[in-house]
VOKOLGU-681253 format. One line per field, with one value per residue: residue in three letters; residue number from 1; x, y, z of N, C-alpha, C in turn. Coordinates in pm, whole numbers, plus 32768, in hexadecimal, padded with zeros to 4 digits. Example, Ala and Ser with C-alpha at 12.3 -4.5 7.8 and 13.67 -1.06 7.14 Angstrom:
VOKOLGU-681253
resn [ALA/SER]
resi [1/2]
nu [8527/8505]
nv [7DC7/7F1F]
nw [830C/82C4]
cau [84CE/8557]
cav [7E3E/7F96]
caw [830C/82CA]
cu [8528/850A]
cv [7EB6/8003]
cw [830C/8313]
end
This chain:
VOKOLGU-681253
resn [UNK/UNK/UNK/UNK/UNK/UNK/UNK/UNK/UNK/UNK/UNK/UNK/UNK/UNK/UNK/UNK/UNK/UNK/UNK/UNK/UNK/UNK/UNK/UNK/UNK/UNK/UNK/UNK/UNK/UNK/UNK/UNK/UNK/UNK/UNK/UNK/UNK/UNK/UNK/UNK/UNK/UNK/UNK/UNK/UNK/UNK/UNK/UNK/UNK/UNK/UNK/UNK/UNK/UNK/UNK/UNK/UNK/UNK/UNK/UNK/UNK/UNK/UNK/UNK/UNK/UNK/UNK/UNK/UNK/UNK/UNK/UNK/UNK/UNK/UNK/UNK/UNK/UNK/UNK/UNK/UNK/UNK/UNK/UNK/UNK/UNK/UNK/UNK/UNK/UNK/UNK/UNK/UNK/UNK/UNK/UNK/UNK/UNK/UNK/UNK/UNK/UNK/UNK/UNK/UNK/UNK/UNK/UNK/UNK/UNK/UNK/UNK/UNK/UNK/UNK/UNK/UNK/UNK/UNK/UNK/UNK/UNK/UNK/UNK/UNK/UNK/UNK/UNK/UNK/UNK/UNK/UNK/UNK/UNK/UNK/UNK/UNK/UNK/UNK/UNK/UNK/UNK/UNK/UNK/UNK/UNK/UNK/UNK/UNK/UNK/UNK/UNK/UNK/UNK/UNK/UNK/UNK/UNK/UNK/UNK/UNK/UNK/UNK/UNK/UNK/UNK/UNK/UNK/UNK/UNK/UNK/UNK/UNK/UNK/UNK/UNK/UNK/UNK/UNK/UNK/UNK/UNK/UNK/UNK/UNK/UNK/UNK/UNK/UNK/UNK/UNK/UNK/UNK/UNK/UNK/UNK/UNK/UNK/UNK/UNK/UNK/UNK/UNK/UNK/UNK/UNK/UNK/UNK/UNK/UNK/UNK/UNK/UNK/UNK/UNK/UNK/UNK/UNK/UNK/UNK/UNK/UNK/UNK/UNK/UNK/UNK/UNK/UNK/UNK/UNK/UNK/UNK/UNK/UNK/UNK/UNK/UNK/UNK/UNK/UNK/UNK/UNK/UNK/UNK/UNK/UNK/UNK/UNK]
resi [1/2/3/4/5/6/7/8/9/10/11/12/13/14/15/16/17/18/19/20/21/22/23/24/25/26/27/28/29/30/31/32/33/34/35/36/37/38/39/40/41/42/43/44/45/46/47/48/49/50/51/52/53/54/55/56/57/58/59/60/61/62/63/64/65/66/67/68/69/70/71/72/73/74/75/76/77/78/79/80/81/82/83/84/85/86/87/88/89/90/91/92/93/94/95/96/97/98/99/100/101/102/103/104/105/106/107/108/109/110/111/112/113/114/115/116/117/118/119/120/121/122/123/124/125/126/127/128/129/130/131/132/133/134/135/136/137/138/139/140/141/142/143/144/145/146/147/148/149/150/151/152/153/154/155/156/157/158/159/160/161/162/163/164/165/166/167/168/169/170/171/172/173/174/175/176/177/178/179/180/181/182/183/184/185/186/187/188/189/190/191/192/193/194/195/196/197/198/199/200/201/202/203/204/205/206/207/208/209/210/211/212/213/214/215/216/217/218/219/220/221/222/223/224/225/226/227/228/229/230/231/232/233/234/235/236/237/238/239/240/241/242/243/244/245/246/247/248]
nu [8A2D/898E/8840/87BA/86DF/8612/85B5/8594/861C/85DB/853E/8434/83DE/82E5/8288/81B3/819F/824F/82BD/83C5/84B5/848F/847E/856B/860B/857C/85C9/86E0/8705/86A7/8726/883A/87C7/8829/8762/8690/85D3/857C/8438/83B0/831C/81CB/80FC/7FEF/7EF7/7E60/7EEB/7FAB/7F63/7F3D/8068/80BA/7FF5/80A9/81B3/8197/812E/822B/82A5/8327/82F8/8222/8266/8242/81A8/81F3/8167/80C5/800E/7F9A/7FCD/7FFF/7F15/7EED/7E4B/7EA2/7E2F/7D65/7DE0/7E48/7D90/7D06/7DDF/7E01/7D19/7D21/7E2C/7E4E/7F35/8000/80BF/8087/8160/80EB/8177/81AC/81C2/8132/8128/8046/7F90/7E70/7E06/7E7E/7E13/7D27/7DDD/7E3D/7D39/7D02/7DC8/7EDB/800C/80CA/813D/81D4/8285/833F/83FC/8474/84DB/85E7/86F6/8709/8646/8560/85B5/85A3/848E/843A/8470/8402/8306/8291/82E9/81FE/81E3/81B1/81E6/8203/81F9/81F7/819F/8131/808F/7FC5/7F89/7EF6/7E21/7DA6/7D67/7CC4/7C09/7B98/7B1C/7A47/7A48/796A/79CE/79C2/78E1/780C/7851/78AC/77D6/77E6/788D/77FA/77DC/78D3/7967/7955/7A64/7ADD/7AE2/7B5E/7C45/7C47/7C40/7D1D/7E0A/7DE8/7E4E/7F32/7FD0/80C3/8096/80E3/80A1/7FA6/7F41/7FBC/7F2F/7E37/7E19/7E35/7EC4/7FC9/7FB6/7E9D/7E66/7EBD/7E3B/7D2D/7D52/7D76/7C7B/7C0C/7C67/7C29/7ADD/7AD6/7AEE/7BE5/7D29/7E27/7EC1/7EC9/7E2D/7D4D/7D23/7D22/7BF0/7B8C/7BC9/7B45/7A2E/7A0E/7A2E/7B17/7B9B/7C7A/7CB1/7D7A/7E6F/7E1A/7E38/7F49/7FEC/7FA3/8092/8138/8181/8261/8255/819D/8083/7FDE]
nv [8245/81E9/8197/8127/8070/80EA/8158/8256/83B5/8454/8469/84C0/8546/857A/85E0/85EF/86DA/869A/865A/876E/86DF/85A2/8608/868C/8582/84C9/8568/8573/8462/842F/84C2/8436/83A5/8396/83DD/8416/854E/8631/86CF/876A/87C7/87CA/887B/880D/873A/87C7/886C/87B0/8736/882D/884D/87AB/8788/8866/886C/877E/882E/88AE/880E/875D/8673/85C2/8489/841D/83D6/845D/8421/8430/836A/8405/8558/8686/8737/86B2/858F/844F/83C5/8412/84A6/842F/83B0/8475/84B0/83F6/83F3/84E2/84E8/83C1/8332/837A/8303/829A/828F/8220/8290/8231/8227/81A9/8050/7FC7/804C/806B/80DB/808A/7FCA/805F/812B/806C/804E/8132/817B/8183/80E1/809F/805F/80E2/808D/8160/8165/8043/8087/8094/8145/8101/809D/811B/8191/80BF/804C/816C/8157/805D/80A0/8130/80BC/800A/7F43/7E8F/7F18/7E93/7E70/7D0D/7CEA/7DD0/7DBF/7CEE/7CDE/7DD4/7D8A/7CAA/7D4A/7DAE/7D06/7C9A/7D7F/7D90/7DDF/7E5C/7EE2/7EC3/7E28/7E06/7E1F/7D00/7C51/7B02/7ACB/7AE8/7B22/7AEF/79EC/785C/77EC/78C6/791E/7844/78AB/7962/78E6/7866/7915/79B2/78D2/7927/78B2/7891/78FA/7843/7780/775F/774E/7659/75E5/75E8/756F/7618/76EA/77ED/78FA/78C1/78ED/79CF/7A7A/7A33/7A8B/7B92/7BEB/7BB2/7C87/7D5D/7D2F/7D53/7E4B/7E7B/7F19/7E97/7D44/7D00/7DC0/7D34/7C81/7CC3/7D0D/7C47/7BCA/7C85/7C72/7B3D/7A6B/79E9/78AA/78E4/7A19/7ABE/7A38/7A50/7B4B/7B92/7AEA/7B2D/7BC2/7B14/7B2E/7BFD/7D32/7D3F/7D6A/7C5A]
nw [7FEF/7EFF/7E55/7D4D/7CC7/7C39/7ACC/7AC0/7A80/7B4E/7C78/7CF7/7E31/7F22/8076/818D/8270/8369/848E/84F5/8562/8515/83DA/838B/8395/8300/8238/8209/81EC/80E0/8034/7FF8/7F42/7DFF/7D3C/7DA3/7DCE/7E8B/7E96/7F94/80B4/810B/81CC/820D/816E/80A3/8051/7FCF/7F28/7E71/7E5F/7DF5/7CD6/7C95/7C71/7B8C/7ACB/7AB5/7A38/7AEE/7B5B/7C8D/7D2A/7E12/7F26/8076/81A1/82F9/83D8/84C5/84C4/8564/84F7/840F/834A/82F7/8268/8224/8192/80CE/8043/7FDD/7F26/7E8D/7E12/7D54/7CEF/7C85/7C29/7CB5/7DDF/7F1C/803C/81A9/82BF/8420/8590/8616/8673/8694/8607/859C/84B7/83CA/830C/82D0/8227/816E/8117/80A6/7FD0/8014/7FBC/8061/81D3/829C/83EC/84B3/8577/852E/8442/8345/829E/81C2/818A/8180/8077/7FC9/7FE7/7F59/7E73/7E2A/7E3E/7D52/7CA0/7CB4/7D72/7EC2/8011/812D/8290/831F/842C/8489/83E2/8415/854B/8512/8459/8518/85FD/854C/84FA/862C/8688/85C5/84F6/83C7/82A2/81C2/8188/8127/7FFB/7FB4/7FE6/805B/7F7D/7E53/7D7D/7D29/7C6E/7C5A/7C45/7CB0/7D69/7DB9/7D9A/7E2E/7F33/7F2D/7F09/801C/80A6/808E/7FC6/7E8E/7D37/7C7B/7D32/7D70/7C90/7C0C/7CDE/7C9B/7BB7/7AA1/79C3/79F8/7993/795A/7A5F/7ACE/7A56/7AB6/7BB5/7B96/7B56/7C2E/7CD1/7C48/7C72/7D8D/7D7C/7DD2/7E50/7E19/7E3D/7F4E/7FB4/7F35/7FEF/80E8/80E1/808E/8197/822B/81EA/8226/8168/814C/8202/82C6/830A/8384/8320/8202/81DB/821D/81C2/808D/8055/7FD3/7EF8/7EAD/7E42/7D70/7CB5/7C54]
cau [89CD/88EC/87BF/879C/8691/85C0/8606/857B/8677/85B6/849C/83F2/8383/82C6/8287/8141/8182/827F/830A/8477/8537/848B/848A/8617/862C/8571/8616/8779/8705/8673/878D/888A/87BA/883F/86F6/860C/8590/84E8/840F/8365/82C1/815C/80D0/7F83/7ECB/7E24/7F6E/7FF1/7F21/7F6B/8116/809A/7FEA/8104/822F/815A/811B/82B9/830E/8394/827E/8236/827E/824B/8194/8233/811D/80E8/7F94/7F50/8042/7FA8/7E63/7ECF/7E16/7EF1/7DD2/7CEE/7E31/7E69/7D2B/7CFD/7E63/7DF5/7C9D/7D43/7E82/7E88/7FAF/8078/80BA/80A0/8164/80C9/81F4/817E/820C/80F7/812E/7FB7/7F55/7DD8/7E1E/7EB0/7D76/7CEA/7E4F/7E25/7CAB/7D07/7E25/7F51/8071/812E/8114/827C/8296/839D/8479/84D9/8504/865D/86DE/870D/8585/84EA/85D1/856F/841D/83E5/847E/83BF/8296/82C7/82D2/8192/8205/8182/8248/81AC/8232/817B/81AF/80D6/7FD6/7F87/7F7D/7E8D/7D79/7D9E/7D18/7C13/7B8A/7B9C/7AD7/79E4/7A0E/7983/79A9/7965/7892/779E/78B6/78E2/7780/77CC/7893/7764/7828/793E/794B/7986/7AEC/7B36/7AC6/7BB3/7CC9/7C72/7CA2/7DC0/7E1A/7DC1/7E7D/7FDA/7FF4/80D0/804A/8102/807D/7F13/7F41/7FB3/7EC2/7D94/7E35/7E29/7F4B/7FFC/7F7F/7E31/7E8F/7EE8/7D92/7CD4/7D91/7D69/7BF5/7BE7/7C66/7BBA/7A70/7AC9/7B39/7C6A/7DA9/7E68/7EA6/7EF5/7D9F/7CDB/7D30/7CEB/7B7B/7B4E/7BA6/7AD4/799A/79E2/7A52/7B7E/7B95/7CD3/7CC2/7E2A/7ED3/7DDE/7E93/7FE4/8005/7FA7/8100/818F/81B9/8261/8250/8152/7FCF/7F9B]
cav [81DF/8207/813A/8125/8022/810E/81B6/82DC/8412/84B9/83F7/8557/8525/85FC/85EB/8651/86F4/8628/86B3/8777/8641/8525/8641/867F/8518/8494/85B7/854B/83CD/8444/8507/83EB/8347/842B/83C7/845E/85CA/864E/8720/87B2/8783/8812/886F/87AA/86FB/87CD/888B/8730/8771/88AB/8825/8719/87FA/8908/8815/8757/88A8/8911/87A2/8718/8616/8588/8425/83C7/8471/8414/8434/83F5/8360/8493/85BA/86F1/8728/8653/8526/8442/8338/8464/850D/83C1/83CE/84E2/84D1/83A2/840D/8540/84AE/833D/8327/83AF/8291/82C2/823D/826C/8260/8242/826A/812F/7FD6/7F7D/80BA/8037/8152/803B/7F84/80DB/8156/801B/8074/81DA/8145/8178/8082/8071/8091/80BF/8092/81E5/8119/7FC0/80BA/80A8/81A9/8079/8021/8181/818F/8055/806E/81EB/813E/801F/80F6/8195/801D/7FB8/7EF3/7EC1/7F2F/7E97/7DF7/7CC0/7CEB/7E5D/7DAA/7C7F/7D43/7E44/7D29/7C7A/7DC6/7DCD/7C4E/7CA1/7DE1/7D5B/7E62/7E44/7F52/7ECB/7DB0/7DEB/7DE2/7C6E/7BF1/7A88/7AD3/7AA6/7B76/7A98/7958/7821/77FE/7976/791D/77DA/78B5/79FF/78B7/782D/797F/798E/7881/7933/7864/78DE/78FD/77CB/7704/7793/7720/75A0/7591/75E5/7533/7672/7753/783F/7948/78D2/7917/7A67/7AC5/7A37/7B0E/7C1A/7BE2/7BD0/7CE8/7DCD/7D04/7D6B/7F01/7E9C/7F72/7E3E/7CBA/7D28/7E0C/7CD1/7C04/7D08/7D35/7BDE/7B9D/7CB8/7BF9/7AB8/7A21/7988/7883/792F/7A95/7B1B/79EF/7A5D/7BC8/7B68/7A57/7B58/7BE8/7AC5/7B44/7C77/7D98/7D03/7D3D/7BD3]
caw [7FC2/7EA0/7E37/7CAA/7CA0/7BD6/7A79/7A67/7ABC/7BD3/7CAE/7D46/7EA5/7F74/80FE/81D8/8302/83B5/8514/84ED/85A9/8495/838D/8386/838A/8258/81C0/8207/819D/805E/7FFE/7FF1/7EB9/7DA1/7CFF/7DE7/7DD1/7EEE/7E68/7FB0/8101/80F0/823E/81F6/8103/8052/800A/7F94/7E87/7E25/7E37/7D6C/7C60/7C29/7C2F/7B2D/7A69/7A97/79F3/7B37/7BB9/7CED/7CD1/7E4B/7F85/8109/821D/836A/83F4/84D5/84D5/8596/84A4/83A2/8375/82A5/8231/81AB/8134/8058/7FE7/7F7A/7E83/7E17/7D7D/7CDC/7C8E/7C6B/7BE7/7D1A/7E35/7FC5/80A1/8205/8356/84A6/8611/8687/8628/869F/85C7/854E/8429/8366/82B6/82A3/81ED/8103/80B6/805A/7F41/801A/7F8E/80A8/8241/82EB/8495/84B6/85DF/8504/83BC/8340/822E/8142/8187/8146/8017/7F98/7FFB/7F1C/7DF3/7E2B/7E15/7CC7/7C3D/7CC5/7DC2/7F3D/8073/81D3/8303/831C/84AD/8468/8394/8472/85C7/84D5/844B/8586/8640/8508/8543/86C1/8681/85A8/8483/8333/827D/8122/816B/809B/7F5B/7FAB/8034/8042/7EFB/7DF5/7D06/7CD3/7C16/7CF2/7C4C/7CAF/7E17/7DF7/7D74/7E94/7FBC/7F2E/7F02/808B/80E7/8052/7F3B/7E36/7C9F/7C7B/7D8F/7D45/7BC4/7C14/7D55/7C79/7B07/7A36/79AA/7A35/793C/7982/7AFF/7ADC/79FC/7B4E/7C43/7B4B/7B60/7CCA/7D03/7C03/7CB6/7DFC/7D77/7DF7/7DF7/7DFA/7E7E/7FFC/7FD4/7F3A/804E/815B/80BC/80A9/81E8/829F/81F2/825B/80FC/8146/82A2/82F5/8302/83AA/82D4/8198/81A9/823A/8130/800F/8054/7FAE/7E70/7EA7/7D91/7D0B/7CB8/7C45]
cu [896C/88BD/87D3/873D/8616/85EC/85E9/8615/865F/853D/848F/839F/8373/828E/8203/8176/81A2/82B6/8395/84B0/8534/8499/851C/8610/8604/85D5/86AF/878E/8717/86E4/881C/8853/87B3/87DB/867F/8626/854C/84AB/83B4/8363/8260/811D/8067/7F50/7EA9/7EA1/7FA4/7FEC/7F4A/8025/80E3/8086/8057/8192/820A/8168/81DE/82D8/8353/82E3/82B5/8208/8211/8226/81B8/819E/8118/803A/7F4A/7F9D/7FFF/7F42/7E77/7E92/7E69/7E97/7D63/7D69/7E53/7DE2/7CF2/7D9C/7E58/7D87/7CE1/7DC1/7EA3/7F07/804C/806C/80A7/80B5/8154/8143/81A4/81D2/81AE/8107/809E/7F71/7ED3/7DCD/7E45/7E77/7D5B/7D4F/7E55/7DB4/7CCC/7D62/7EB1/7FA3/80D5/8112/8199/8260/8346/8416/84BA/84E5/85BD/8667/86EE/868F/8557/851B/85A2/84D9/83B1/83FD/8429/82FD/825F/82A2/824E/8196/81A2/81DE/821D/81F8/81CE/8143/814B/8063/7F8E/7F6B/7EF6/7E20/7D70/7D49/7C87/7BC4/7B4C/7B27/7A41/79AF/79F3/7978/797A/793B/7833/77D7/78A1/7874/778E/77FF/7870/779D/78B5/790E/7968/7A1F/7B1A/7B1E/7B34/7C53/7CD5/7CD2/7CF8/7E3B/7E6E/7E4D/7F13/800D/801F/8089/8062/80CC/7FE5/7EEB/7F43/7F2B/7E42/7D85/7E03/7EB7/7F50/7FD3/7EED/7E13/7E66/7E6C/7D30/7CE4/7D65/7CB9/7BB2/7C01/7C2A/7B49/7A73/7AF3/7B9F/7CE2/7E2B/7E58/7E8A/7E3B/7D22/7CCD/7CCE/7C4F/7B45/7B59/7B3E/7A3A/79A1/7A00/7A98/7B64/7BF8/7D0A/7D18/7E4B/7EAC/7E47/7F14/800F/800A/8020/816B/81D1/81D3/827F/8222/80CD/7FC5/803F]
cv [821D/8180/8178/80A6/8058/817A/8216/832E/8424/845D/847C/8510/858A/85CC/862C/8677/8697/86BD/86D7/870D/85FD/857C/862A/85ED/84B6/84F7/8563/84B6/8402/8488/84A1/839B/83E6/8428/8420/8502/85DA/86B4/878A/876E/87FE/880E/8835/8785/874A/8845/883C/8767/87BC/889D/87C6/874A/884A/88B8/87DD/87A5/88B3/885F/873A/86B4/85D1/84F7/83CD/8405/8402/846B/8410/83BB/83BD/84C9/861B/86E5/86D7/85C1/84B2/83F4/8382/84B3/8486/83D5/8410/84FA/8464/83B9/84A2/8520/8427/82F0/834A/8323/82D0/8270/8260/8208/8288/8200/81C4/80C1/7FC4/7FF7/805F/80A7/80F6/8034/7FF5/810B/8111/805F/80CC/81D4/815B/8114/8047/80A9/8067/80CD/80C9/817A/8093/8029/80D7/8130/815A/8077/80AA/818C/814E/805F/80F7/81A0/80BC/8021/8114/8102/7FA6/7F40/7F17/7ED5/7F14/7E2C/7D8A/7CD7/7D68/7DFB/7D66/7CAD/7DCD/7DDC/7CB9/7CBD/7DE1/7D66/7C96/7CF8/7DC1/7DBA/7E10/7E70/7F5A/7E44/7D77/7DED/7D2B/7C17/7B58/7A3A/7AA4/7AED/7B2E/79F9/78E1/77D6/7876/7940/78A9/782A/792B/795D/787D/7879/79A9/794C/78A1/7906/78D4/78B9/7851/7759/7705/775A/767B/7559/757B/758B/75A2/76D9/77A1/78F6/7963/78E8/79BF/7ABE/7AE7/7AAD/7BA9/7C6D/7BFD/7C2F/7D5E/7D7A/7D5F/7E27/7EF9/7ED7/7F1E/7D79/7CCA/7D71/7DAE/7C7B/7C2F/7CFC/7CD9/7BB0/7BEC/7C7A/7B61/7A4D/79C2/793E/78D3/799F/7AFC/7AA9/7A35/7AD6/7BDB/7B34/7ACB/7BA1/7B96/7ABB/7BED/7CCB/7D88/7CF5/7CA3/7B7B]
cw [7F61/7E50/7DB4/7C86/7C29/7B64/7A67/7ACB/7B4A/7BDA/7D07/7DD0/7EF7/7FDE/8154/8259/8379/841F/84FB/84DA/852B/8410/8349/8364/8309/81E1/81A2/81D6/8111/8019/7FD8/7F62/7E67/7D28/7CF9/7DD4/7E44/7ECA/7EEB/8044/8105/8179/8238/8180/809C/7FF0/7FD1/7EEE/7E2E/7E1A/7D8A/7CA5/7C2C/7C1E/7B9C/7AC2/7A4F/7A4A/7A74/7B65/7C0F/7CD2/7D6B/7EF4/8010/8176/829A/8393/8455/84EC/84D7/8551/841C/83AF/82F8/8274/81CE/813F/80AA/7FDB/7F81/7EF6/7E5A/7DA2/7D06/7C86/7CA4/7C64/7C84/7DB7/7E98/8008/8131/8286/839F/8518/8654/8643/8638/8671/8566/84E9/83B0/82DC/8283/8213/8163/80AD/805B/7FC2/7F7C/8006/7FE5/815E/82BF/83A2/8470/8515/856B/848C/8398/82A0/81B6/811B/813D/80AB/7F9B/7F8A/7F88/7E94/7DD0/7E09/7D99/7C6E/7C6C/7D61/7EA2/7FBD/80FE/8225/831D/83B0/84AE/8448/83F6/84C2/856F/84C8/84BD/85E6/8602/8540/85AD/86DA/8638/8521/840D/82E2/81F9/8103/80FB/8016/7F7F/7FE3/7FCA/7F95/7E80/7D8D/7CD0/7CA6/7C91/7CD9/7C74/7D3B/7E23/7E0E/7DF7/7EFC/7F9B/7F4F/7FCA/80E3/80D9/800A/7EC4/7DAE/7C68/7CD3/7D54/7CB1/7BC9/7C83/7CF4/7BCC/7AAA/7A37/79E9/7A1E/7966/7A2E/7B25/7AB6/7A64/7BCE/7BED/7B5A/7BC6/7CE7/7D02/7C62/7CF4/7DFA/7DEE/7DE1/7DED/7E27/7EEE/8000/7FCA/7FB9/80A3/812D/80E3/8129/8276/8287/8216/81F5/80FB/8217/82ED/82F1/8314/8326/8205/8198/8193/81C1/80A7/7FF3/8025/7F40/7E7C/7E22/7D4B/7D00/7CDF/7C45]
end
């Protein structure tokens, strides 16, 4: 089996500090797409880095980093973090062992692209999923997300409330277009519900998201729904999964 959904030659991926057992095992996935490169597993983060850097330097770049949400001292939500502010450009997708892993949201905040539950992962999905990466795209079980901002509501977090007080920073078409948004409405539904183009759709979402220093749709939602923006706050995030691979 090989995946060719994406054109470049080589998609470089490098690994934090997975256990032997799951180690071997992404390896032996990853090796079946004659695409992929593995360029590494880095015993912690801040080694990431330093893979990241000297592949970079030899010509081979890392396209695509595999984490876990805690693996012995790694922390996979600061390890995102931190390779997104230095390299932007490089995706993270974070796997975990708990379905009711409250790392999720956090995983989102930080800019991870994608958040795999290790037991339903097939070698189709992670495949799919790294190349999916690479093209911008988002990778989440909705069954993960919901069970995650379900735990947030429940909890009562808001970690970037104050981005969205009572959202006074958006227009009150950008607020029509976040809860339509909200509600899972695709670009198309969102465009006829409100009588404006499709074009002019996409500008809004575009808007909302930069607003909200979002790292995508799935992240605007979540934001908006830890302040209270949208009425339906699991459906607001869930729902933004409706346009997959797709900012706007």
């Amino acid at each position: 089996m090989a995946v060719k959904t994406h054109e470049s030659k080589n998609l470089g991926v490098l690994m934090i500090d997975f256990c032997p057992v799951v180690r071997e095992g992404l390896q032996a996935i990853l090796t079946k797409d004659e695409r992929i490169e593995v360029i590494g597993d880095a015993p912690d983060e801040h080694e990431a880095l330093q893979h990241i850097k000297r592949a970079h330097d030899r010509g081979r770049s890392v396209h695509v980093v595999l984490t876990e949400t805690r693996s012995g001292k790694v922390d996979g939500v600061q390890a995102t973090k931190l390779i997104k502010e230095q390299f932007p450009e490089v995706a993270v997708l974070v796997l975990t062992e708990n379905l009711n892993d409250a790392y999720v949201i956090d995983a989102i905040h930080a800019g991870a692209v994608g958040y795999i539950f290790l037991k339903d992962m097939s070698p189709e999905m992670l495949l799919q999923s790294i190349h999916r990466a690479v093209e911008g795209g988002m990778q989440m079980s909705a069954s993960v997300l919901r069970l995650a901002v379900e735990n947030l509501i429940q909890n009562g977090r808001r970690t970037l409330a104050e981005r969205t007080t009572e959202a006074a920073h958006l227009t009150g078409r950008e607020v029509d277009v976040l809860r339509l948004m909200g509600n899972g409405d695709s670009n198309k539904i969102i465009a006829a519900t409100l009588g404006i183009t499709l074009d002019t759709t996409k500008k809004h979402i575009r808007n909302v998201i930069d607003k909200l220093q979002a790292r995508n749709r799935t992240h605007a939602a979540i934001i908006a729904a830890q302040s209270g923006i949208v009425g339906k706050p699991v459906a607001a995030v869930v729902g933004a999964l409706s346009e997959p691979g797709s900012v706007v």
